[in-house]
N, C-alpha and C positions, 0 to 999 in steps of 0.2 A: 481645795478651792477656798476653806470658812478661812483656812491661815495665811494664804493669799490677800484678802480682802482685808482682815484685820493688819496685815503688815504694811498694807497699801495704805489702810485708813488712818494706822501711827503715824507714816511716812509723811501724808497731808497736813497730820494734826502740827506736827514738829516742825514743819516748813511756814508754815502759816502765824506758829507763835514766835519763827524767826522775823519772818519778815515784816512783824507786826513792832516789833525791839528794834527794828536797825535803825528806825529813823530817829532813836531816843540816845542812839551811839554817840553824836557830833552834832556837833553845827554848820553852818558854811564852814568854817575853817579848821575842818577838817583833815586838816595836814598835821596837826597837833594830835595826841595819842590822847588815850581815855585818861580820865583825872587819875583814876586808880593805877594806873602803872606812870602816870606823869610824876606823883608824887613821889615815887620810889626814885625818880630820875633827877629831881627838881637840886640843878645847883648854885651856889650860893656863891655869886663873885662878886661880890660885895669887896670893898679893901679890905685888906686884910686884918686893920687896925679895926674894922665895925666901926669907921668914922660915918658920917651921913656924907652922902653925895650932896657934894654942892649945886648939883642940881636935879632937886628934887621935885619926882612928878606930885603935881597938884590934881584939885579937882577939876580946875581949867584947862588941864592938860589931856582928859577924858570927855569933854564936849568934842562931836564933832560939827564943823560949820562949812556947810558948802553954796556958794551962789547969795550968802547974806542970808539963809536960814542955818539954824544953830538945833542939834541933836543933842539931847544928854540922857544919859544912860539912865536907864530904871525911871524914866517920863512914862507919862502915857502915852504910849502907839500914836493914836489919833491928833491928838496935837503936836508931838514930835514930827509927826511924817505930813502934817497941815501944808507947810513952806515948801517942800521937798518938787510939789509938782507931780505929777502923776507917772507913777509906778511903768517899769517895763511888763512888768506880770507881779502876781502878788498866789504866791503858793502857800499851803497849809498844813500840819498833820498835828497827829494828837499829839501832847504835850506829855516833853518827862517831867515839867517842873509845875503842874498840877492839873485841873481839871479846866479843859477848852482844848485849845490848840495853837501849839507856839505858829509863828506867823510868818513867811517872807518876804519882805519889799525886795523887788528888785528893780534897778535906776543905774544908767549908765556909768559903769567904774564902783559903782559899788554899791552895797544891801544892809538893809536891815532887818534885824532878825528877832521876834517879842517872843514874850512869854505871858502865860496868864496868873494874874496874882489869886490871892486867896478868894478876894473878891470878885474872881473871873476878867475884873481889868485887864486889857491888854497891855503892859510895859516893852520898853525898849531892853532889851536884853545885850545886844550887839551892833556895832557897825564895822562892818567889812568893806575894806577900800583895796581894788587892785588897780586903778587908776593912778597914771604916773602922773598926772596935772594936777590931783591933789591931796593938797598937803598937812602937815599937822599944824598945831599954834606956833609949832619951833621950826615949822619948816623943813623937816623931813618927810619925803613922797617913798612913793616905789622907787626903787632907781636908785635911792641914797646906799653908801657902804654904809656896813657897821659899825666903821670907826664915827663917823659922820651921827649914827644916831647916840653913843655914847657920848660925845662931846656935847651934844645936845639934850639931851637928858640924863647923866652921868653913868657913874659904875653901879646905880646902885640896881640894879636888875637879877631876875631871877632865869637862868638859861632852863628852859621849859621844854625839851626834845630840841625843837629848830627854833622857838622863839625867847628873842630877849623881851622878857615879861616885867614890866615897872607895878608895881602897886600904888595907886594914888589918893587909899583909905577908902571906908565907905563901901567896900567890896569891889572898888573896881578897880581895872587894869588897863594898862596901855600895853599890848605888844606888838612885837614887829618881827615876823616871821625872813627870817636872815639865810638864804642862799645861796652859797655862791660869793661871801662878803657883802651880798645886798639884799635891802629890805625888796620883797615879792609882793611882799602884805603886811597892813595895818590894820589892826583888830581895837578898839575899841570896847570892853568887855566889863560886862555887869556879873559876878557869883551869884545865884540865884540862892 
């Protein structure tokens, strides 16, 4: 019966410090794989000369702006999500990227998602668009093929599992989860 209880009480312990990680696995856009096995994956189609794309993502190309209010990454929470209008729900849990709790707006067609800086600030960490009515500064939505967003923001991307992933300095990213020949999702992304 004591081997019983103690194999019960492991069993609890393990389950518990599972499901206490999962939520530190991903973000919304979780269709993309953990950094640690992405990296192994991460390829480079870039031309093959290493020339720059002529069209190269900027930092105005990681702002997102919806309705005449303008998001940009690594703000603060509070004043990025001011303009936005009020939240469909606003979900929480503890934070892998420090001490508080990363955050979630959610707003129809798509979310944003904080983290807490050192100094417990809330930041914009992410915006997730699966809304085909809107679009980037170039004008690819949902719905766009992926010819359509390379023509629009060049070769120079990094193929990341299913996303074409643009760097545009600063730690942030543009990418556009590609299924099917078509973008499903627009991700918006801050490295913490």
């Amino acid at each position: 019966m004591k081997r019983i209880l103690i194999a019960m009480a492991a069993t609890a312990l393990a389950l518990t410090s599972a499901f206490a990680l999962a939520g530190c696995g991903s973000s919304e856009s979780s269709k993309a794989e953990s950094n640690s096995t992405v990296e192994s994956k991460v390829e480079d189609v870039t031309k093959a000369d290493n020339a720059p794309s002529a069209a190269a993502v900027t930092a105005d190309d990681v702002k997102f702006t919806v309705n005449g209010a303008t998001v940009e990454l690594n703000s603060e929470l509070e004043t990025a999500v001011a303009g936005l209008g009020d939240p469909i729900e606003i979900t929480s849990q503890l934070s892998c990227h420090g001490e508080g709790e990363d955050k979630t707006y959610t707003y129809d067609g798509y979310i944003v998602n904080s983290y807490p800086d050192a100094n417990g600030t809330d930041r914009v960490l992410e915006v997730v668009v699966s809304a085909e009515n809107l679009t980037t500064n170039k004008g690819i939505h949902v719905g766009s093929s992926a010819s359509e967003v390379v023509d629009a923001y060049g070769k120079g991307y990094k193929e990341i599992g299913v996303y074409y992933s643009y760097d545009a300095g600063n730690k942030m990213e543009l990418r556009f989860l590609i299924e099917n020949d078509k973008v499903t999702e627009i991700d918006y992304y801050y490295n913490v």
